[in-house]
N, C-alpha and C positions, 0 to 999 in steps of 0.2 A: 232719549238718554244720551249724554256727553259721549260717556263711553263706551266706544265699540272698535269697531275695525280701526279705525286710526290710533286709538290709544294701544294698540296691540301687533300693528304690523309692519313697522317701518323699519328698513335697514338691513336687510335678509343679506347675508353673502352668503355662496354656492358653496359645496363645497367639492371636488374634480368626481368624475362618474364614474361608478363600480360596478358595472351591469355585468351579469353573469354571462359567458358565451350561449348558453343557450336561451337567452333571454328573446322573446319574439323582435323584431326588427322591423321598423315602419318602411313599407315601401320605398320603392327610389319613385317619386311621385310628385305634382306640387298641390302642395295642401287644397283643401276644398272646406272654404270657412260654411256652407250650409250644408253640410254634412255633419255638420258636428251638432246640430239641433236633433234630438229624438223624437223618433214619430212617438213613438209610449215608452212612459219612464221618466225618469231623472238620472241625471250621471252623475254619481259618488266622486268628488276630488278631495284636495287634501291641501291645505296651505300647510307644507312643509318645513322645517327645522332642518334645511337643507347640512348645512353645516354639524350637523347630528346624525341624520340620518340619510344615506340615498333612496331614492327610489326604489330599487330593488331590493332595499331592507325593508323596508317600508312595506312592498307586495308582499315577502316572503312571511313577514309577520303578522299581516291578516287576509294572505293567503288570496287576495284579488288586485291584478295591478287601478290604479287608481284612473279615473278617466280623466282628472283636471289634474294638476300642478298647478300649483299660484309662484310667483315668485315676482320680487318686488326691484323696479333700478329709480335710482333717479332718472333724470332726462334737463336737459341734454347730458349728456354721457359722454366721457374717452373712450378711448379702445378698450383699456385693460378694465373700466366699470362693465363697457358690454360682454368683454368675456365672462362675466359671471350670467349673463342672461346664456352664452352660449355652449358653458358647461350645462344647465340645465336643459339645452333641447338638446345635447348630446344623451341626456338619460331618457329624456321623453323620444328620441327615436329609438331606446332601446329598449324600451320597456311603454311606449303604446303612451295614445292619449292624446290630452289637448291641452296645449299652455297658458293658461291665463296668465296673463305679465301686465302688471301696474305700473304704471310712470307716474312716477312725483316731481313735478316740477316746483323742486323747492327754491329754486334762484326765483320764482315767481312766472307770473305769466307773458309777461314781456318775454322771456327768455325762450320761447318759441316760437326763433325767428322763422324767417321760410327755407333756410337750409338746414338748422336743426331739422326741419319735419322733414325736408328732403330724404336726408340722410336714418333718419328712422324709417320711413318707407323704404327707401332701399334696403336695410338690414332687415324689415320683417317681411321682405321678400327673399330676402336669401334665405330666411326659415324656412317661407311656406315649400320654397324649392327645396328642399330639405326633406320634405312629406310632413314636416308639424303643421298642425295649425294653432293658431290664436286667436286666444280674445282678449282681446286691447283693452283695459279697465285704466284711461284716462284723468289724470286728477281726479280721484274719487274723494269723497268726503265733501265735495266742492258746497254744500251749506254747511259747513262747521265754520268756525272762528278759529280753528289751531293749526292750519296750513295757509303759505303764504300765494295760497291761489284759492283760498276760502271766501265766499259770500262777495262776491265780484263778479254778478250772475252776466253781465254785458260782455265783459271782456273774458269769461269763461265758455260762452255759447259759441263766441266768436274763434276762440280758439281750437275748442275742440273740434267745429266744423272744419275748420282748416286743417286740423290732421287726420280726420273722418273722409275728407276729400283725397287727400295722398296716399292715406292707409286704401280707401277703396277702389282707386286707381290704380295701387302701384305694387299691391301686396293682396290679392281678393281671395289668400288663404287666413286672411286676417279679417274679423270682424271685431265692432266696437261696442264695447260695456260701459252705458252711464249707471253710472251707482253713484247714488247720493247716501251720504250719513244718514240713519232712521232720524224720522221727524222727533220723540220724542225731547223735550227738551229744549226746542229750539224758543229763539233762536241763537241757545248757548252764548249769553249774554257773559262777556267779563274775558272773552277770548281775545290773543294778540292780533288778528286779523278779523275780528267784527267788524259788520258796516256801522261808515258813524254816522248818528242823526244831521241830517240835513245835507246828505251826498247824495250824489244819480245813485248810486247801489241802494243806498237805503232805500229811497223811494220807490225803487223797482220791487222791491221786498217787501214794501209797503201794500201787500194784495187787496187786504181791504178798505183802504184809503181809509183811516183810522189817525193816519198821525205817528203811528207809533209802528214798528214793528216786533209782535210779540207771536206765542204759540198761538192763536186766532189766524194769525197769515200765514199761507199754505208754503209748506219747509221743502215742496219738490217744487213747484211747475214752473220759478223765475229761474230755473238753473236748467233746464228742459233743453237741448240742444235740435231738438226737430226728428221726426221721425228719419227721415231721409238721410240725415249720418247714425242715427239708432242701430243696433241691431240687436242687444241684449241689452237688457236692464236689468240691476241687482241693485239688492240692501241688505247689509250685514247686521246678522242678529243674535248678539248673545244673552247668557244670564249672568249679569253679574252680582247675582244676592237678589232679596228680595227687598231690599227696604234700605237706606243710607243707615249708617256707612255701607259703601260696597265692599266686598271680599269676604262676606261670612260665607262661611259655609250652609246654605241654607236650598232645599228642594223649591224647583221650583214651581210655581202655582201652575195648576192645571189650565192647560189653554193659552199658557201666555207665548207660546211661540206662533201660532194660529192671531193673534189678535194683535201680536206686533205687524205682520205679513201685513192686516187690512185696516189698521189703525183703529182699533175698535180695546184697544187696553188701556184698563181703568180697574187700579188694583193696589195692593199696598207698597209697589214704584212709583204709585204717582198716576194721573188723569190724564191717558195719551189721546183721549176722545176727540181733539182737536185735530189730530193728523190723519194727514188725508190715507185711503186707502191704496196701498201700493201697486198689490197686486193687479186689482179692479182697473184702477186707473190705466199704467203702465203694461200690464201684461194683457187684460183683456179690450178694453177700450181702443190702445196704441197697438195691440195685437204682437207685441214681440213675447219675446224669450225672456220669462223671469229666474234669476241666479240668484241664491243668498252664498254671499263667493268666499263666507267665514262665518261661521259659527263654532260656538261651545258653550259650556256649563263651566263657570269659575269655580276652582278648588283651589283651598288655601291653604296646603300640609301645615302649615305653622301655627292654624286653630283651629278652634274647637267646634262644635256643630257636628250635622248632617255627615256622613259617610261617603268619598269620594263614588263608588258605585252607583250609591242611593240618588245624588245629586247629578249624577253625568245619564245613569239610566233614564231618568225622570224626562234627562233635556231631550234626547235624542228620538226616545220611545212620541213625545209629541213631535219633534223635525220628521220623521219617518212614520207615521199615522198612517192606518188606512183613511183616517178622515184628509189628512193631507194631499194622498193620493187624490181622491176622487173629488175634491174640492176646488182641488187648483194644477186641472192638466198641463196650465201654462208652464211651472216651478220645474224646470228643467234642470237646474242645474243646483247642487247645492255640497261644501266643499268646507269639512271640519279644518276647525284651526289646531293642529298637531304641534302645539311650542310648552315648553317646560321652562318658564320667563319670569324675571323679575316685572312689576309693573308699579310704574312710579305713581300711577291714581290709587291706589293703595298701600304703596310703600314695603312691597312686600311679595313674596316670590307664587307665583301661580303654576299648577299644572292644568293643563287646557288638554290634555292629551286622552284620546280617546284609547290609544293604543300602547300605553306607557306600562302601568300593574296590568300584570298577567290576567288576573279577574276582573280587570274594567276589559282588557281588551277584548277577551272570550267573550264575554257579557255584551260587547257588542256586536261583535262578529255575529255571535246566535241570533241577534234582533233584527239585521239589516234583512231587511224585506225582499221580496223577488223582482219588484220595479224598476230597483235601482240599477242602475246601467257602470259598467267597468270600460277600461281601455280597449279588450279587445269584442266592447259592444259597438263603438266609435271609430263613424266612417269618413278617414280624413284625406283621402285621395279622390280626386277630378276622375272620374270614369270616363 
């Protein structure tokens, strides 16, 4: 499916930190990026509306501080764009956790050179000295066609290795997140940055030497970076309706957050039976850490349908499953998307918010399971 994480998370500004004085306070320590994997459990995060809400509102209103923060910069970056990364680990050292921080290299991929990545290893080492740790989610989306570092699988392995090598040299309270866009869809044909028939990208993409690249050629393994710069891997799963147009408001079908996870959905969105299984693959086969680093249930206050409850309880009661538990001990990480947003693949304004109306928020508070892991479950100091 087109849309997901990238239709929904670009551009985030901080907004300065509110932490209450008695807010817990992360050691004076430097981070320790394998501390931050759970022996058992999964850790609850939260792609924030930083600019809405701090952290500390954020805890105070469902009552657990969060174990992930997402937050989003371009790259290469000024000073004053890093200061928005740097108001956020000012909250995350005071209210506990772990940063997931996404670079978007939208100048492209050329544009990291070797002192761009320098100079980012240096700053996510002045984090981890800090006591935060990170997880670096790199060009994500990198098989879509709507960023201009999409479907460029050569010069994307290449790149990312190269800041996987800096990052894990020079900052080793930092580890690295490849997250690909969910196969669905692919290979989201009519995008500004598609590969064009008859370039080395295409051909690369061209998995089963068919001539053609379509949903039959597998949407993860030509963007693969290697295990050896790997350390988590994630794919972002939402519901956006049941059927085109997306944005109704509609419950959705039993199972479909389980069957997106192993590529095995085939329903009234469409025959996703061609994509490859993620989890299987990436999480147990390559043996890392699987993250879904955004989710939610689309609600569309401006019509009609299903009931914001009905439709958000529906999503999260399958993300948080006792079947999910015991299926997939890999799924460590997994980290609602909390924005109350216009979105322009529908034309029209969305609450994503799990914690927004007081009775969705209750409603989920009472549901979250005992597995789930919090900030001061999350051990991010070097012993």
């Amino acid at each position: 499916m087109l849309l997901g994480v990238g239709a929904v998370g670009a551009g985030f500004a901080v907004a300065g930190p509110s932490a209450s004085p008695d807010a817990s306070v992360a050691e004076a320590c430097t981070a320790d990026a394998a501390g931050v994997v759970p022996d058992d459990g999964t850790l609850l995060g939260v792609n924030l509306d930083w600019a809405a809400e701090t952290l500390e509102e954020h805890r105070t209103n469902l009552g657990h501080a969060p174990a992930v923060a997402v937050q989003f910069s371009d790259v290469p970056y000024d000073r004053a764009t890093w200061e928005h990364t740097v108001s956020a680990v000012t909250q995350m050292k005071a209210n506990g956790g772990v940063l997931l921080l996404t670079l978007e290299p939208h100048a492209g991929l050329a544009a990291m050179s070797d002192d761009v990545i320098a100079t980012l290893a240096d700053d996510l080492r002045d984090v981890n000295e800090q006591g935060v740790a990170v997880v670096l989610r790199f060009a994500h989306e990198m098989n879509g066609s709507w960023y201009a570092w999409g479907q460029q699988p050569t010069a994307y392995v290449e790149t990312f290795r190269r800041v996987a090598a800096a990052v894990h040299a020079e900052a080793p309270g930092t580890a690295m997140m490849w997250a690909p866009n969910y196969g669905g869809g692919y290979p989201f044909t009519g995008g500004q940055f598609a590969a064009l028939a008859g370039s080395a990208d295409y051909a690369a993409l061209d998995t089963d030497g068919d001539g053609t690249v379509t949903m039959s050629d597998d949407s993860y393994l030509p963007y693969f970076p290697g295990d050896d710069a790997v350390d988590w891997v994630g794919v972002s799963l939402y519901h956006w309706g049941n059927q085109r147009p997306w944005g109704n408001n509609e419950v959705p079908e039993d199972g479909k957050f389980l069957a997106m996870l192993t590529g095995t959905y085939v329903g009234t969105a469409g025959d996703d039976a061609a994509v490859p299984d993620f989890y299987t693959v990436y999480g147990v086969e390559h043996d890392h850490p699987v993250a879904v680093p955004e989710t939610a249930a689309i609600y569309t206050p401006s019509r009609g349908g299903a009931a914001e409850l009905d439709i958000k309880r529906a999503w999260w009661r399958q993300v948080f499953s006792s079947e999910t538990h015991e299926r997939f001990p890999q799924l460590k990480m997994v980290n609602w998307f909390e924005w109350d947003k216009y979105e322009i693949e529908i034309d029209d304004g969305v609450d994503w918010r799990a914690a927004g109306a007081p009775d969705v928020r209750d409603a989920f508070v009472a549901d979250l399971p005992s597995w789930l892991r919090y900030a001061e479950d999350v051990s991010t100091c070097e012993e």
